[in-house]
MARBA-3410 file (N, C-alpha, C, O; in Angstrom, 1 decimal):
234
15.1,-68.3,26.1,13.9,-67.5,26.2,13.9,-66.7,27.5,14.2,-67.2,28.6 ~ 13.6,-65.6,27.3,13.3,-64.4,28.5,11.9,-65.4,29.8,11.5,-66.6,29.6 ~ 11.4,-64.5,30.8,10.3,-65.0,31.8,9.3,-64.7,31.1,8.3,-65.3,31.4 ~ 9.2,-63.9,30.1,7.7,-63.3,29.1,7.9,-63.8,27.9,9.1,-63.9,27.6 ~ 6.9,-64.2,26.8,6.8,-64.4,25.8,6.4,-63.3,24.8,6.9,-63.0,23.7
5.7,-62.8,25.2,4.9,-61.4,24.7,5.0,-60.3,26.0,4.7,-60.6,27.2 ~ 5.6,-58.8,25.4,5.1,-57.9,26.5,4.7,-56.4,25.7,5.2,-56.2,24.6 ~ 3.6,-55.5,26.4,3.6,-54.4,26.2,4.4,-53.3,26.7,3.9,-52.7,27.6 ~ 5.8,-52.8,26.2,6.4,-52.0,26.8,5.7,-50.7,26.9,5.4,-50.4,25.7 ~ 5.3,-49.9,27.6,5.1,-48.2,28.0,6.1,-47.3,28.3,6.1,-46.8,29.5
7.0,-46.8,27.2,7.5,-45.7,27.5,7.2,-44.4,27.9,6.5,-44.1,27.0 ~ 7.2,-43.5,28.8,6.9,-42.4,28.9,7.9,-41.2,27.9,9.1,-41.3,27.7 ~ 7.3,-40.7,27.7,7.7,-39.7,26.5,8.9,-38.8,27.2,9.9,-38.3,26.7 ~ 8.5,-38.5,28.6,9.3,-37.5,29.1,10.6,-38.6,29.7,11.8,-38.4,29.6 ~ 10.2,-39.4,30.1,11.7,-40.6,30.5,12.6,-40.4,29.0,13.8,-40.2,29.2
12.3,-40.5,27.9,13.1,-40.6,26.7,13.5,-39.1,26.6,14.7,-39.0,26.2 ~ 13.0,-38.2,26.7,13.8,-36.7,27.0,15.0,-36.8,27.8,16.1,-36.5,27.3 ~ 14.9,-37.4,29.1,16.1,-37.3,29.9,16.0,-36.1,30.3,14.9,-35.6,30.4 ~ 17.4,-35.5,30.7,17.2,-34.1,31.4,17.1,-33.1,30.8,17.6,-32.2,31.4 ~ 16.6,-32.9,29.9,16.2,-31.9,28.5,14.7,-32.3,28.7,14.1,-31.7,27.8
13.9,-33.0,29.5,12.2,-32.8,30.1,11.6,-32.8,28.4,10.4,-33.1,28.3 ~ 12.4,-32.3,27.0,11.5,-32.0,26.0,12.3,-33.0,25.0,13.4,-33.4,25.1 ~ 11.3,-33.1,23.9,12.3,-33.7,22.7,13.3,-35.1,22.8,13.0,-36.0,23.7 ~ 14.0,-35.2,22.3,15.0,-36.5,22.8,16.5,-37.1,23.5,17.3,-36.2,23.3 ~ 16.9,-37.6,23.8,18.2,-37.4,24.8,18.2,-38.8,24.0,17.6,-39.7,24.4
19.1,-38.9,22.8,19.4,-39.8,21.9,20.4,-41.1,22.9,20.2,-42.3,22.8 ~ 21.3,-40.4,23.7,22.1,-41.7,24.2,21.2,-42.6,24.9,21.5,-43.7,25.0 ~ 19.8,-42.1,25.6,18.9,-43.1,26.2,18.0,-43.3,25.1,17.2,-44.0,25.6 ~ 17.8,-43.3,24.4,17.1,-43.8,23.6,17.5,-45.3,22.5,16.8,-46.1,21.8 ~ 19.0,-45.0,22.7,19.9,-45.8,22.0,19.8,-47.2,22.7,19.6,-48.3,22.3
20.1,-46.6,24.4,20.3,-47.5,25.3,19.3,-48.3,25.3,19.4,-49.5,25.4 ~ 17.9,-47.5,25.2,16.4,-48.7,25.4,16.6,-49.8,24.1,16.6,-51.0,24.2 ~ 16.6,-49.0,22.8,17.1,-49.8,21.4,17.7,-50.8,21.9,16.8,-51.6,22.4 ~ 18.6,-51.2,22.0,19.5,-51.9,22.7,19.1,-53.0,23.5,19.2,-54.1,23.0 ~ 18.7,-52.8,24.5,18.1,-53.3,25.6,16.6,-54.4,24.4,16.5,-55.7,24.6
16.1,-53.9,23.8,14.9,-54.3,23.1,15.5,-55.0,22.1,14.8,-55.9,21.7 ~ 16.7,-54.8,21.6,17.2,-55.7,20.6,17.6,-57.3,21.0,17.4,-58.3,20.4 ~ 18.4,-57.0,22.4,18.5,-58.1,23.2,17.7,-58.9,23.3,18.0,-60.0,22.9 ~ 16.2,-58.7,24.0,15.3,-59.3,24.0,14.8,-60.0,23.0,14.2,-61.1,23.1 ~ 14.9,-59.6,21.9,13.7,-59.5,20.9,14.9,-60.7,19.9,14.4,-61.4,19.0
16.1,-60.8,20.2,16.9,-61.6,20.1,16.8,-63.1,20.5,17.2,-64.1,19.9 ~ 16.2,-63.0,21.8,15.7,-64.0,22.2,14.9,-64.7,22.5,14.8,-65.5,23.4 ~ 13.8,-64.2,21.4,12.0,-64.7,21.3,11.4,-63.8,21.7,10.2,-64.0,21.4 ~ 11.4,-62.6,22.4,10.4,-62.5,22.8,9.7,-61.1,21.8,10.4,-60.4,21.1 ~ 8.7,-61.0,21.9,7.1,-60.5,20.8,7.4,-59.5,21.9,7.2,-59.9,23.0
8.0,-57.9,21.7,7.7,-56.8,21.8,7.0,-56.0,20.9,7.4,-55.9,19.7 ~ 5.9,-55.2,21.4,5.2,-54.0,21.3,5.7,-53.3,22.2,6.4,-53.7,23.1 ~ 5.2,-51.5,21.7,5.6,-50.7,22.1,4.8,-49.2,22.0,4.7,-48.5,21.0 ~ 4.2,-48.9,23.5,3.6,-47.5,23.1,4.5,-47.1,23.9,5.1,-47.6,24.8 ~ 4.4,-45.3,23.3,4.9,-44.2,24.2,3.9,-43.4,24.5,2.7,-43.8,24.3
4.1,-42.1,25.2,3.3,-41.2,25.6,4.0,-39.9,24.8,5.0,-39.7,24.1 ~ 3.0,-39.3,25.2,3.6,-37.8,23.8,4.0,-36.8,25.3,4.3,-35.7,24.8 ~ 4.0,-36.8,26.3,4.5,-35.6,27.2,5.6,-35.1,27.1,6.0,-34.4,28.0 ~ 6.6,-35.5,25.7,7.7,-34.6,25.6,7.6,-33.7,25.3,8.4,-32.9,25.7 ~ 6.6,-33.5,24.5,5.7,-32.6,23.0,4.5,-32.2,23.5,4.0,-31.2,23.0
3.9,-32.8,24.4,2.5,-32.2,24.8,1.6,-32.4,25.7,1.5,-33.7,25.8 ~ 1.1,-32.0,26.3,0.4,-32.6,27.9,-1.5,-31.7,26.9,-1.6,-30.5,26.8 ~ -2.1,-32.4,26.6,-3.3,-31.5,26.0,-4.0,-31.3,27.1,-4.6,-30.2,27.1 ~ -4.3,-32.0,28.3,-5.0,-32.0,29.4,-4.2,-30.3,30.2,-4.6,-30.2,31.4 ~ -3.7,-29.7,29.9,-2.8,-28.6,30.7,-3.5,-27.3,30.2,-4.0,-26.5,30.9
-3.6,-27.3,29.0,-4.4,-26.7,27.7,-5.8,-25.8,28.9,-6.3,-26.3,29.9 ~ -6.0,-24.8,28.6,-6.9,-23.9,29.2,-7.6,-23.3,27.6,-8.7,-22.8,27.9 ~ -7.3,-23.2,26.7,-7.6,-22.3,26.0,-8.2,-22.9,24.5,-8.8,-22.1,23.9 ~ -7.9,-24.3,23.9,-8.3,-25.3,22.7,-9.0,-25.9,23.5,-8.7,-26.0,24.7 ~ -10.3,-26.6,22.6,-11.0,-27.8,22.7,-10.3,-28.8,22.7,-9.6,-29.0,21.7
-10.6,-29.8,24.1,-10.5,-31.1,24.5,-10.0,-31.7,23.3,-8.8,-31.9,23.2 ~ -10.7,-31.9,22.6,-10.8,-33.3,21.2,-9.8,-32.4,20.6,-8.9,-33.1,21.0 ~ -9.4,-31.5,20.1,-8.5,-31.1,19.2,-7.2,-31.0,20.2,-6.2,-31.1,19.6 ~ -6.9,-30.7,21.7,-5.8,-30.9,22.1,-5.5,-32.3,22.6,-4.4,-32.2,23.2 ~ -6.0,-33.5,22.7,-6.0,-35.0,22.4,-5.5,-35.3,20.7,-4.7,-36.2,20.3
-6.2,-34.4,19.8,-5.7,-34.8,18.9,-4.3,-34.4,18.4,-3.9,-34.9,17.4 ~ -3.6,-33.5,19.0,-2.3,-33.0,19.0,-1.5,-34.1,19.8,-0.5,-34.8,19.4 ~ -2.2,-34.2,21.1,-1.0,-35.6,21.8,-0.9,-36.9,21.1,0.1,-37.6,21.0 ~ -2.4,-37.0,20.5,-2.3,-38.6,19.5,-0.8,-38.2,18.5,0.3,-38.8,18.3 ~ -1.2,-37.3,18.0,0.2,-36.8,16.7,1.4,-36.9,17.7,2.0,-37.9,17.4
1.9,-36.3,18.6,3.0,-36.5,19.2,3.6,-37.7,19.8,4.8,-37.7,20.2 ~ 2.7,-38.6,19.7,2.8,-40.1,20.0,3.4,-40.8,18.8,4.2,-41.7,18.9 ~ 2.8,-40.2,17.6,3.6,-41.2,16.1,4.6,-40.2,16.2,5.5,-40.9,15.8 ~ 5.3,-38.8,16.5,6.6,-38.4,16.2,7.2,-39.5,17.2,8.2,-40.1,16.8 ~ 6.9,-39.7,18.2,7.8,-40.6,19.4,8.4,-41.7,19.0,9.5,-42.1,19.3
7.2,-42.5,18.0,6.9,-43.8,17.5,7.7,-44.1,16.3,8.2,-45.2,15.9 ~ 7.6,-43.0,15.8,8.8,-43.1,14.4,10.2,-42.6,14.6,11.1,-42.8,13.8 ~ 10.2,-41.8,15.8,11.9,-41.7,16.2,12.4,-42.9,16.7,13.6,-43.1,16.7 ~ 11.5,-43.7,17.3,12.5,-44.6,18.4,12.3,-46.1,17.4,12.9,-47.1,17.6 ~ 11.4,-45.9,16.4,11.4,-46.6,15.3,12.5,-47.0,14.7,12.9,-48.2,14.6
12.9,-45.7,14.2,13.8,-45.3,13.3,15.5,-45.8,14.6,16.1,-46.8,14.2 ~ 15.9,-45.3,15.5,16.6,-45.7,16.5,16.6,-47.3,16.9,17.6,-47.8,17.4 ~ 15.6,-47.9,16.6,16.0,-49.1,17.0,16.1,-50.0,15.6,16.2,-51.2,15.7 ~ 15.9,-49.3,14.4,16.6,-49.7,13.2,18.0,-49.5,13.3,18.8,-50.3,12.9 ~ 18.2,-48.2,13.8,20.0,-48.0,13.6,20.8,-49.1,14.4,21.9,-49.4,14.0
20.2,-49.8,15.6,20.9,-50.9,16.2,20.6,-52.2,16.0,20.8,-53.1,16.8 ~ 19.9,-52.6,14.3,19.8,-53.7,14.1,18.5,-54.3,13.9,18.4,-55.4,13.4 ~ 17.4,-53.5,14.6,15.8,-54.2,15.0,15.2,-54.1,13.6,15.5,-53.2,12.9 ~ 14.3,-55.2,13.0,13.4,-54.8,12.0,12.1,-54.1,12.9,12.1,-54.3,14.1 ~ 11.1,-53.3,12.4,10.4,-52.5,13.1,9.2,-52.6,11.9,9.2,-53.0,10.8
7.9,-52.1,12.8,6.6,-51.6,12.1,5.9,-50.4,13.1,6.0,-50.5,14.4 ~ 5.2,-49.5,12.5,4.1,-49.0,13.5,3.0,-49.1,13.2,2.8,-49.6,12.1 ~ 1.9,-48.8,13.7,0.8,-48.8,13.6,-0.4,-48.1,14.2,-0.6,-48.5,15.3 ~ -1.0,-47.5,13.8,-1.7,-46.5,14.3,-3.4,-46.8,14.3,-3.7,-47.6,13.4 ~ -4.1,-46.5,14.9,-6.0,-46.5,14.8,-6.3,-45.9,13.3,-7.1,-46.5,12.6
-5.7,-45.0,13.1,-6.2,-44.4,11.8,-5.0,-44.2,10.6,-3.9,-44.6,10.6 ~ -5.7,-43.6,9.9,-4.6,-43.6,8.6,-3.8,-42.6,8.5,-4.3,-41.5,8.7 ~ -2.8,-42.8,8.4,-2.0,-42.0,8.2,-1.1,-41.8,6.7,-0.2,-42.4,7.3 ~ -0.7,-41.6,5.8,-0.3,-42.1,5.1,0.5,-43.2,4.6,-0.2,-44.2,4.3 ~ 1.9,-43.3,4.5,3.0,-43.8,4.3,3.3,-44.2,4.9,3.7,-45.3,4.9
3.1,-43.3,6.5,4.3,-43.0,7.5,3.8,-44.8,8.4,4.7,-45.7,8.5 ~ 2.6,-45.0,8.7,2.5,-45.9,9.2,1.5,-47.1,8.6,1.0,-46.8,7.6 ~ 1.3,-48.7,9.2,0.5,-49.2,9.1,-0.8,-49.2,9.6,-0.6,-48.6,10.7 ~ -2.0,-49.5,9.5,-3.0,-49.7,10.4,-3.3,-50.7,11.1,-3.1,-51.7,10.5 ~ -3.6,-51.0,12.2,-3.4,-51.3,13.5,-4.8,-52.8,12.8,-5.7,-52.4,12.1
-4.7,-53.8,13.2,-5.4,-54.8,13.4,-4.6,-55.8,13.9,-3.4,-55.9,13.6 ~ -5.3,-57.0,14.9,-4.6,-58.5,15.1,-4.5,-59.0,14.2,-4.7,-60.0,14.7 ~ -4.4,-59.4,12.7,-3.9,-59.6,11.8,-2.6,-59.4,11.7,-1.6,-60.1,11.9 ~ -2.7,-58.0,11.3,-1.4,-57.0,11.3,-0.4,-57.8,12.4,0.5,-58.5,12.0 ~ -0.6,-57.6,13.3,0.0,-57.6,14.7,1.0,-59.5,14.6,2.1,-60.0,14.7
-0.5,-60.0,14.2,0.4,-61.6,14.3,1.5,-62.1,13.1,2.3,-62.9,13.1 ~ 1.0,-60.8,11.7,1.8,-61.8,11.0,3.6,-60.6,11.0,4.7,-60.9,10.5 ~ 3.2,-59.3,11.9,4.1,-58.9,11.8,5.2,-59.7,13.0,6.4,-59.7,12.8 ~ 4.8,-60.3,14.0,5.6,-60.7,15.0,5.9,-62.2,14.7,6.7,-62.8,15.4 ~ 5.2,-63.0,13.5,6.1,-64.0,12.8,7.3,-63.6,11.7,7.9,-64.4,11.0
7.4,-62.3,11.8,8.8,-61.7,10.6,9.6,-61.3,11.7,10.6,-60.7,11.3 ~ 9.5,-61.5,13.1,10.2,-61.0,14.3,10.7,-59.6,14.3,11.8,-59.2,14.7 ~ 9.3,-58.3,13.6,9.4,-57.2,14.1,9.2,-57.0,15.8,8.7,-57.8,16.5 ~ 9.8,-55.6,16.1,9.5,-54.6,17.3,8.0,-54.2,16.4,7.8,-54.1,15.2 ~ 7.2,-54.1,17.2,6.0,-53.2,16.9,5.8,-52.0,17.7,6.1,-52.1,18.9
5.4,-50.8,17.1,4.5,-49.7,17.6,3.6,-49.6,17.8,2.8,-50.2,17.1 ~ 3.2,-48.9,18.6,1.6,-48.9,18.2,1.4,-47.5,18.8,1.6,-47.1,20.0 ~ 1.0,-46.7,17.8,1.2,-44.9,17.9,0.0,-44.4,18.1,-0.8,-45.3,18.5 ~ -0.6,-43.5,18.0,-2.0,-42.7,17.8,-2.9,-43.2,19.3,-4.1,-43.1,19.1 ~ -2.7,-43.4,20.0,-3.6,-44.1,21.2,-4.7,-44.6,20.9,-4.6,-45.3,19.8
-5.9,-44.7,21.6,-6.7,-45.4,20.8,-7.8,-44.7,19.5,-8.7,-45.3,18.9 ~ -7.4,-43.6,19.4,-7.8,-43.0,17.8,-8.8,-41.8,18.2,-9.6,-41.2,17.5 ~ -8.8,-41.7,19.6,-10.4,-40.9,20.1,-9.6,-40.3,21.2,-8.8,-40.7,22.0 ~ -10.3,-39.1,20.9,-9.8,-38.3,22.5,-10.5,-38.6,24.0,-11.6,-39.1,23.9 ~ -10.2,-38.4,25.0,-10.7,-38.8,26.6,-10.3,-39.7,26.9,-10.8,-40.2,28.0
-9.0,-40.6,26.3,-8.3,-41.7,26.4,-7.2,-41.4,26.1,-6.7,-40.8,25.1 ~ -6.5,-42.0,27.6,-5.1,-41.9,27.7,-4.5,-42.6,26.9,-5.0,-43.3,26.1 ~ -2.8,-42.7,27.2,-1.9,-43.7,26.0,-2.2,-44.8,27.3,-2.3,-46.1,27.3 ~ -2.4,-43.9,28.6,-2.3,-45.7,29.7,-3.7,-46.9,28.8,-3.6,-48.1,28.5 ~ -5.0,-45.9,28.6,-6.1,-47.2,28.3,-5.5,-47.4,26.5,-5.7,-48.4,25.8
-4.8,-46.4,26.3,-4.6,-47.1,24.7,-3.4,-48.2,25.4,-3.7,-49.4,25.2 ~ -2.5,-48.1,26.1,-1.5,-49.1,26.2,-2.4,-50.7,26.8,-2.3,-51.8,26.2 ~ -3.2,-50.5,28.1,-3.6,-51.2,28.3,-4.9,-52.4,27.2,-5.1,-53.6,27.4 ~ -5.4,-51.8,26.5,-6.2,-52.2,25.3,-5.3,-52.9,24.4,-5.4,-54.1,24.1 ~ -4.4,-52.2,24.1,-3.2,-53.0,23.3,-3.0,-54.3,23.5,-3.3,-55.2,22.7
-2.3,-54.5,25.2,-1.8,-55.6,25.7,-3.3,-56.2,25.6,-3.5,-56.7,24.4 ~ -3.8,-56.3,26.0,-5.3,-57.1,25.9,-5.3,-57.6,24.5,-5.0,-58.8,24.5 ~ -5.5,-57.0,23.2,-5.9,-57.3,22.1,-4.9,-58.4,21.6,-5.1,-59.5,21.1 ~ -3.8,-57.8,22.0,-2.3,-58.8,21.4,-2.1,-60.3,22.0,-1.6,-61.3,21.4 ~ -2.5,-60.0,23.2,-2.4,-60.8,24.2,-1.3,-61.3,24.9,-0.8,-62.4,25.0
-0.8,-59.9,25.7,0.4,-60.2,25.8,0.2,-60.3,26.9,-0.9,-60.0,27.4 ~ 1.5,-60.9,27.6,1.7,-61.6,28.8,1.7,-60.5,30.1,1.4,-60.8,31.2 ~ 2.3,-59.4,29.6,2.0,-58.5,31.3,2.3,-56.9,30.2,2.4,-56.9,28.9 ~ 2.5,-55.6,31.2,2.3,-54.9,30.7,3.5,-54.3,31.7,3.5,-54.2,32.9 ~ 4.6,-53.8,30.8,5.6,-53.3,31.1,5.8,-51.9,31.4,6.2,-51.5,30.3
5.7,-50.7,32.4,5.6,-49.6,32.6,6.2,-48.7,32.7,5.6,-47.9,33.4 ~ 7.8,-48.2,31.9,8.6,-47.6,31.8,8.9,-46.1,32.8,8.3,-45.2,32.1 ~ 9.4,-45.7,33.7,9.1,-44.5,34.4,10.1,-43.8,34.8,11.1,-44.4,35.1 ~ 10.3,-42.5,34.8,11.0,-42.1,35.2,11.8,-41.9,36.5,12.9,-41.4,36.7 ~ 10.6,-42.5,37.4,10.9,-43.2,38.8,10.7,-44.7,39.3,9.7,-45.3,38.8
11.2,-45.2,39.8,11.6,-46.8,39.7,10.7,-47.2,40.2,11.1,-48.4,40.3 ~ 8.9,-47.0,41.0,8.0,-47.4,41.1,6.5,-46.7,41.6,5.9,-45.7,41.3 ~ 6.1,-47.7,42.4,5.0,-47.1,42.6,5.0,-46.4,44.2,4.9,-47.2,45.2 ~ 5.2,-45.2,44.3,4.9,-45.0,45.8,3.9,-44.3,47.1,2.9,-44.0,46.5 ~ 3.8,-44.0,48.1,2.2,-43.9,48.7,2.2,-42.5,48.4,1.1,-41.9,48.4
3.7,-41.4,48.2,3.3,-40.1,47.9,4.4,-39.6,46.6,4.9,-40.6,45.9 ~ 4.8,-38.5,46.3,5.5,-38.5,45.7,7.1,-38.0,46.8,7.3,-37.1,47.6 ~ 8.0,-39.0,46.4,9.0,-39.1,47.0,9.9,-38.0,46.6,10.9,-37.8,47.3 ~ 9.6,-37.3,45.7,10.8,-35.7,45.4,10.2,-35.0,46.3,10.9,-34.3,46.9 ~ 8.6,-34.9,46.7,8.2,-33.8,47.9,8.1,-34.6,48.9,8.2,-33.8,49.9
7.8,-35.8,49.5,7.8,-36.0,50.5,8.6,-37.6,50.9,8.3,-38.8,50.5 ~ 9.5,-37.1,51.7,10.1,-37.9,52.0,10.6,-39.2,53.0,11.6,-39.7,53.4 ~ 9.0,-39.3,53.2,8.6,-40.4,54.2,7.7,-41.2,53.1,7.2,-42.3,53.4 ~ 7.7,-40.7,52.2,6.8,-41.8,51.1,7.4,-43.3,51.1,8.6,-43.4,51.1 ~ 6.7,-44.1,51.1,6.7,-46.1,51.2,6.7,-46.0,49.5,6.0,-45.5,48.6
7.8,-46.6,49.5,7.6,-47.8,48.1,6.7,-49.4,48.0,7.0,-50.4,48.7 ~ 6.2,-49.3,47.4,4.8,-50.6,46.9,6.1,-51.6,46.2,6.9,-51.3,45.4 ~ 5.9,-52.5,46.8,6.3,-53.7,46.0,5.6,-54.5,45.5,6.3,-55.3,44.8 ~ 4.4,-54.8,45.4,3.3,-55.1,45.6,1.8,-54.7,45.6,1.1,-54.9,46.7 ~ 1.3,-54.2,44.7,-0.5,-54.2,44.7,-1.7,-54.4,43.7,-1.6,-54.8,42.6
-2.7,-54.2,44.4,-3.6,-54.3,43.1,-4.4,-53.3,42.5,-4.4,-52.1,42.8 ~ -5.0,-53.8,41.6,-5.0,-52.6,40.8,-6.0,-51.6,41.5,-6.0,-50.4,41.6 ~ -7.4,-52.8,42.4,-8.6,-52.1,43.4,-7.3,-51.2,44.1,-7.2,-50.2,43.4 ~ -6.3,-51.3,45.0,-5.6,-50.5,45.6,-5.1,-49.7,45.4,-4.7,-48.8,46.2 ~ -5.0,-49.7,44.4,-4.4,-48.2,43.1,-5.2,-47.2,43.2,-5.0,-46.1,43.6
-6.6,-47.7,42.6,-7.8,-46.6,43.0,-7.9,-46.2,44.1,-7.7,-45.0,44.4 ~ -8.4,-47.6,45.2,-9.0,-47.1,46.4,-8.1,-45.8,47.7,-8.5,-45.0,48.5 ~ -6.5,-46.3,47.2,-5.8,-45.3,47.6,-5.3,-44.3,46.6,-4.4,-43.6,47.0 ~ -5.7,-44.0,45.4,-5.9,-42.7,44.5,-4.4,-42.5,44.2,-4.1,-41.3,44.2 ~ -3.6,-43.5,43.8,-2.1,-43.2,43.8,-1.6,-42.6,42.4,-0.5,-42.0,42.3
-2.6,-42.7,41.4,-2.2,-42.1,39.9,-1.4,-42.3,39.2,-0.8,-41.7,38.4 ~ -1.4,-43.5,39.8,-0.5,-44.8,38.7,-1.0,-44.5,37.2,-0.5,-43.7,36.4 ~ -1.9,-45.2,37.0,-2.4,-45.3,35.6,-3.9,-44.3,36.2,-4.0,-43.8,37.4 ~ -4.6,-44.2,35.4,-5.8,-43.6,35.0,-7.2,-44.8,35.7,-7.0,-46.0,35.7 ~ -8.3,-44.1,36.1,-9.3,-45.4,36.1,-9.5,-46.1,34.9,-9.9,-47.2,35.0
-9.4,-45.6,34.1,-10.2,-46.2,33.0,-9.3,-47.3,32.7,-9.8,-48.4,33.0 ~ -7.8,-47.4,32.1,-7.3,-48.2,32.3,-7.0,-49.5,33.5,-6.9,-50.7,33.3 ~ -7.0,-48.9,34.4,-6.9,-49.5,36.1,-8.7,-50.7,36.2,-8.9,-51.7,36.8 ~ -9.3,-50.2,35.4,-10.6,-50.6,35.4,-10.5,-52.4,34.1,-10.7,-53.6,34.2 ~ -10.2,-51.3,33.3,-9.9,-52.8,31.8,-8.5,-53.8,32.5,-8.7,-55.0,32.4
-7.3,-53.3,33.1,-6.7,-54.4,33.7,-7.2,-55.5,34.0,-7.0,-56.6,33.7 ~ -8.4,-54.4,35.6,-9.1,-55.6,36.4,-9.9,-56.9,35.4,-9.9,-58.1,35.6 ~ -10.7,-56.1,34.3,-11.6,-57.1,33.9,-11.0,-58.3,32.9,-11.6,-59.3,32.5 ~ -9.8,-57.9,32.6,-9.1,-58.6,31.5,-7.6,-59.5,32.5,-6.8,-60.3,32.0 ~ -7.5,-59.1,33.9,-6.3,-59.9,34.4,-5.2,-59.6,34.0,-4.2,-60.3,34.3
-5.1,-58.2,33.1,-3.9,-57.9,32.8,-2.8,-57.6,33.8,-3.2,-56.6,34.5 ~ -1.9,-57.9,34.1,-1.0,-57.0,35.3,-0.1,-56.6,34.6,0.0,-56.9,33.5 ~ 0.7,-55.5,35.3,1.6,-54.6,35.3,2.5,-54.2,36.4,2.4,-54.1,37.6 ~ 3.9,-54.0,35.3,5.2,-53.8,36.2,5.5,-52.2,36.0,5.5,-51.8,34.8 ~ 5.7,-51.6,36.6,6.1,-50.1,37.0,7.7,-50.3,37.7,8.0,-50.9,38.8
8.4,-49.6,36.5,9.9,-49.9,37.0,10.9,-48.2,36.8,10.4,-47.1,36.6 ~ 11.8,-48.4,36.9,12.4,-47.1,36.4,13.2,-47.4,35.5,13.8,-48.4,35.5 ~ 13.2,-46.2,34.1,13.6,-47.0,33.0,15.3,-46.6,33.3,16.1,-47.3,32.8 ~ 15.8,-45.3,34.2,16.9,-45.1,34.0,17.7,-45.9,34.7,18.9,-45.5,34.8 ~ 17.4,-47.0,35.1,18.4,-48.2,35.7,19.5,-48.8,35.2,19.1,-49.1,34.1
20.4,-49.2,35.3,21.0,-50.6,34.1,20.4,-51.7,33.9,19.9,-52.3,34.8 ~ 20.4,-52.1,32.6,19.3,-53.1,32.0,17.9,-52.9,32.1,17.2,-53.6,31.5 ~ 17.4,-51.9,32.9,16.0,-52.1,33.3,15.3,-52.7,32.6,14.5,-53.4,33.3 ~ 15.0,-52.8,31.5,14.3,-53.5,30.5,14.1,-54.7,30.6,13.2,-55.5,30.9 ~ 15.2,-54.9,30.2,16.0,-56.6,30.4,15.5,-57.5,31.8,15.0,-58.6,31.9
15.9,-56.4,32.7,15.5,-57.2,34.0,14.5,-57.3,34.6,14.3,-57.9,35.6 ~ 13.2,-56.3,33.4,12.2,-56.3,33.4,11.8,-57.7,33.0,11.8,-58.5,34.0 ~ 11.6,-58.0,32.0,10.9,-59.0,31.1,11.8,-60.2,31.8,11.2,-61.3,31.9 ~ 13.0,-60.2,32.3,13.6,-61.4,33.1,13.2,-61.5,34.6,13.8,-62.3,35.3 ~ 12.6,-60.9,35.0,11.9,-61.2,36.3,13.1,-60.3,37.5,13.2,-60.8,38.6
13.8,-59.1,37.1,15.1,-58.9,37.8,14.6,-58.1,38.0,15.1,-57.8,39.1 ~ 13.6,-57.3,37.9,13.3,-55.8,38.6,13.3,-55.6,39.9,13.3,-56.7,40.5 ~ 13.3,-54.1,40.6,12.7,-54.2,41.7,11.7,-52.8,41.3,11.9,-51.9,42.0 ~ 10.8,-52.7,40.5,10.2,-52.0,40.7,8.5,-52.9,41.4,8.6,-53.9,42.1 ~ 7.3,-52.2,41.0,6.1,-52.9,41.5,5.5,-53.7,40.7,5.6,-53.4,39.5
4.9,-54.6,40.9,4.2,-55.1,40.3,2.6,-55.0,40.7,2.1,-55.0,41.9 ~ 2.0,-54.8,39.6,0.6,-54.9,40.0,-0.7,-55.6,39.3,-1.1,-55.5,38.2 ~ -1.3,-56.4,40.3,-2.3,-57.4,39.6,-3.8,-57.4,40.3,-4.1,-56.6,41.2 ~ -4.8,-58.2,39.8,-5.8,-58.7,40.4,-5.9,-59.0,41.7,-7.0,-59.5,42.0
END
């Protein structure tokens, strides 16, 4: 057995681009497959949301309504969901997704039912569509997730390997966090996650690891306690 029994992985949509910032960069995508098959090999209950910012940032949007450019990023969340679906079928994973609302075919619908009896058949789970309503990020859909499922911590996949006091491509005296809480996230406005999510952590004790996904193993050494990215708790 891995240090976790259950985890919420969080991919970001643009880390699975790679240096193409749009769409998919299949050899990393292969690689996380991979990485998740390992695990999932050895007990442990992965879920998995992504973020749609390969495909769409709606908050950028100057010109559509809010709720209809949220509902474009929810959609680009199930293209993400059923590519990396589909990807970690090609390396062996049985898989499900699951979405807030209906979709046709393409997915299941989202309940803890769903969720428990799919992780006694030792699927990967998805979990696509955020939480089905616009003004909500994939961070409060990811963080709601881990809550509901009850998983043991909340895994943060990034393009940069953690949390730090500025952004370290423009400034280069920025401190890496090894260590914080989630009050400190806000109270120093670092834009880690979102309040709203940063807020359901606090009340639920959920913590979270913010790592960089382009490491070796990072995954792995995520859920095995090898990271050096941040951790953040209560």
């Amino acid at each position: 057995m891995t240090g976790y029994s259950r985890v919420l992985l969080k991919l970001s949509g643009e880390a699975l681009a790679g240096e193409k910032k749009t769409g998919f960069d299949e050899a990393t995508c292969i690689s996380v497959a991979k990485q998740i098959k390992e695990l999932s090999s050895k007990g442990t209950d992965i879920a998995i949301v992504i973020g749609g910012g390969n495909f769409w940032r709606g908050r950028t949007s100057e010109t559509i309504d809010r709720t209809k450019a949220d509902q474009i990023g929810m959609l680009a969340t199930v293209m993400n969901c059923i590519y990396m679906s589909e990807i970690c079928r090609y390396v062996g994973i049985q898989t499900e997704i699951m979405t807030p609302f209906q979709c046709s075919a393409f997915t299941t619908l989202f309940s803890k039912d769903n969720v428990t009896e799919a992780f006694k058949q030792g699927k990967v789970l998805f979990f696509a569509g955020g939480t089905g309503h616009p003004y909500f990020s994939t961070d409060t859909a990811t963080v709601l997730r881990a809550v509901e499922i009850e998983a043991d911590v909340i895994l943060a996949a990034k393009a940069i390997d953690g949390v730090y006091s500025a952004d370290p491509k423009v400034d280069a005296s920025a401190i890496k966090y090894d260590k914080l809480s989630f009050e400190e996230v806000v109270d120093k406005k670092l834009g880690v996650i979102d309040l709203a999510a940063s807020v359901l952590c606090m009340e639920n004790n959920m913590p979270m690891l913010i790592f960089g996904l382009n490491e070796e193993n990072s995954i792995v050494n995520a859920v095995e306690g090898k990271s050096n990215g941040t951790i953040i708790t209560v």
